[in-house]
Steps between C-alpha positions, in 0.01 A plus 500: 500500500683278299866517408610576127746293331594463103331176383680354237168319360305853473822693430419791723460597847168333673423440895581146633448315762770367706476138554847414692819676671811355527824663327268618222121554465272214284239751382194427244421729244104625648420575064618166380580297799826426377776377803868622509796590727588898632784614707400603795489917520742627730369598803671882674690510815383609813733788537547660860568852473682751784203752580519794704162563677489915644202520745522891603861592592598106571606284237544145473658233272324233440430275181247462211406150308483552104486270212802542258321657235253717725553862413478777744403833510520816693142535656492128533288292801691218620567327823864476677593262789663705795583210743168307593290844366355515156469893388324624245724755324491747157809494338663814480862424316648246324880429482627321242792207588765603264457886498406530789253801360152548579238437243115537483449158392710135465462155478563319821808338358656823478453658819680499799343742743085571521480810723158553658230666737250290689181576459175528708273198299584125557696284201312144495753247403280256281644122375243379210552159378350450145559127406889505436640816633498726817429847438607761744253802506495830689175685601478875691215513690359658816645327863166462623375322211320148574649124325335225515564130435314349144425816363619679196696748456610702201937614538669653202242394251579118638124384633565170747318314807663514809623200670686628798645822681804480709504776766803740609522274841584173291098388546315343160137546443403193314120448575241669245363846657773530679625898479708765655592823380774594257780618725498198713598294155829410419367296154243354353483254302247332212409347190435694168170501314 
């Protein structure tokens, strides 16, 4: 898909195609192939968020990666880091920074506490590379489900090829047809189609 930027030639907004990065974007117009400068959108920050993770009667604290402008709600998926452990966890509360209240749903920016319950399916961590950007994707699925290397998979509406899958124990699985199942993974990672 291509990005949409105001062409000054066509004097509306029409998909381009981005020729060059540098401190701004050269883009041509794809209606009337006209060439001009764009600032660069601003990318979000990778936020990292204090999450409590209750398993049972034991709770943990651990922390969650989110984008700046993510937005989270209670009954959420997501994945936190507890030490060396990736859990998959529902959110349950959210507690805002400066009120310190709980809310049903904020943007990342805002929050300052995720609490949470692990749950019984395995969070894939997925890193999709489409051309200029890295996408971070989540996926629930069963632990017993099968990965392989070169196929394609479907996370989040994102469809992309596999490349490689890095395993909990620090291993890579790089060769096509390679596969293991979904709670030995600690990410995967592909291109977008």
């Amino acid at each position: 898909m291509s990005p949409r930027f105001y062409c000054p030639v066509c004097k509306r907004r029409e998909d381009h195609q981005i020729l060059s990065e540098s401190h701004d974007l050269l883009v041509q117009c794809t209606q009337c192939s006209h060439i001009h400068h764009m600032p660069k959108p601003k990318l979000p920050a990778v936020l990292v968020i204090r999450t409590i993770v209750s398993h049972e009667e034991k709770s943990i604290a651990g922390t969650t990666e989110l984008l700046s402008d993510d937005v989270c709600r209670v009954g959420d998926y997501i994945v936190a880091e507890c030490g060396d452990e990736s859990v998959g966890v529902e959110i349950t509360g959210i507690e805002k920074s400066k009120t310190h209240k709980r809310v049903s749903k904020a943007q990342a920016s805002d929050i300052e506490t995720l609490w949470t319950r692990s749950i019984e399916r395995v969070v894939l961590k997925a890193s999709v590379h489409d051309g200029r950007l890295t996408l971070p994707i989540y996926h629930i699925c069963d632990g017993e489900e099968v990965f392989v290397v070169g196929e394609v998979y479907a996370f989040g509406g994102k469809r992309f090829r596999t490349s490689h899958i890095k395993l909990r124990d620090g291993a890579v699985l790089r060769k096509e047809g390679w596969k293991t199942t979904a709670q030995r993974i600690k990410r995967i990672y592909g291109n977008r189609l």
